[in-house]
C-alpha positions in Angstrom: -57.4 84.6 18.3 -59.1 81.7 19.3 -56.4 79.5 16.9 -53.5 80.6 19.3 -55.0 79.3 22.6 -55.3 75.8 20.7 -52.0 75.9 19.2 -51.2 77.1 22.8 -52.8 74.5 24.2 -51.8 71.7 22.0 -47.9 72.6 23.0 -48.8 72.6 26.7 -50.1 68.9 26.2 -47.0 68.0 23.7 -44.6 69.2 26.7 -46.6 67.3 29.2 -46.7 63.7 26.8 -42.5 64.4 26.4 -42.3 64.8 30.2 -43.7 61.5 30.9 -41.7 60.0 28.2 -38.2 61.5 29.3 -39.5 60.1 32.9 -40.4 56.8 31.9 -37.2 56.4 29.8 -35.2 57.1 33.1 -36.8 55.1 35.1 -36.1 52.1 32.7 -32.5 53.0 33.1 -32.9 53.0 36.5 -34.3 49.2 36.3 -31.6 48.3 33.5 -29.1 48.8 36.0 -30.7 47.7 39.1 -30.7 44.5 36.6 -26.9 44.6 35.5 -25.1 44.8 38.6 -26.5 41.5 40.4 -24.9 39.8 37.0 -21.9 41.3 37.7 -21.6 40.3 41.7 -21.9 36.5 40.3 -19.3 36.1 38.1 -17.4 33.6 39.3 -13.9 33.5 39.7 -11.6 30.8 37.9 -8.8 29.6 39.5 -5.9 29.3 37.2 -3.8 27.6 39.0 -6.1 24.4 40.0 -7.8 23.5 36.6 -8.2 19.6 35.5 -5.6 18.3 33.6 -6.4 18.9 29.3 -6.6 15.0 28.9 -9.7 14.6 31.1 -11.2 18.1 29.7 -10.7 16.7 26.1 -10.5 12.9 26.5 -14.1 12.1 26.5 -14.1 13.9 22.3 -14.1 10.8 20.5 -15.6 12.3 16.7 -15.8 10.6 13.5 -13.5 11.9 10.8 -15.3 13.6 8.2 -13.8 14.4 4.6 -15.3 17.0 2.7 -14.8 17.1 -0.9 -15.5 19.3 -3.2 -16.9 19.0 -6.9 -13.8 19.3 -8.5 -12.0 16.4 -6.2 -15.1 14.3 -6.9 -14.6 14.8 -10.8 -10.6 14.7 -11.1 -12.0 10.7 -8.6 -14.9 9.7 -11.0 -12.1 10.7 -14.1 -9.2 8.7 -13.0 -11.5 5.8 -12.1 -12.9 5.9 -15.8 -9.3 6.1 -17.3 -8.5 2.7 -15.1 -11.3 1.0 -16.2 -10.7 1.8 -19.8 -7.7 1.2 -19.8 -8.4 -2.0 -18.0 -10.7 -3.4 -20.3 -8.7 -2.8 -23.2 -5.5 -4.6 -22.1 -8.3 -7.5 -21.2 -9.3 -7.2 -24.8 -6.6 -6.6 -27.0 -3.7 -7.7 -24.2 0.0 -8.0 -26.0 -1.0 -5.7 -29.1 -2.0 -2.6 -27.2 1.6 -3.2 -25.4 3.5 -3.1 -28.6 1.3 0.0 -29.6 2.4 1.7 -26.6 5.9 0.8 -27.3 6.1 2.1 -30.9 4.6 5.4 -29.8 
């Protein structure tokens, strides 16, 4: 008997704590909007029809060109720079014989 007057008692003090909680969660709402709607009353309104002209908006932009390459680029650039060398170096070397070489081929 004496188990049911707690259990009674500890669901009189739940519905009391959820009270307060469902209150206090309104009342945030309550503040959330008293919050939002001063935002809203200062948006400002753009006139369409009087904007700067594009060139003085974007004029002032003057950016570096960047390339970006990627790691096949820089290997087909490193590649075609060793074939020119090589290929430099042996007509330095061995000059009219690797032309008639070439030829015969």
């Amino acid at each position: 008997m004496n188990e049911s007057r707690d259990y009674n008692n500890h669901g009189a003090e739940l519905q009391k704590i959820l009270d307060e909680v469902e209150s206090a969660g309104q009342q945030k709402n309550e503040e959330k909007k008293t919050i939002v709607e001063p935002e809203a009353e200062t948006k400002r309104d753009i006139d369409i029809l009087n904007l700067p002209p594009r060139k003085e908006v974007h004029g002032g932009h003057n950016k570096r060109t960047t390339f970006k390459l990627s790691s096949a680029s820089v290997r087909l650039a490193s590649v075609v720079i060793v074939l020119i060398f090589i290929l430099s170096v042996s007509f330095y070397l061995w000059g009219e014989e690797l032309i008639d070489v070439i030829s015969r081929m």
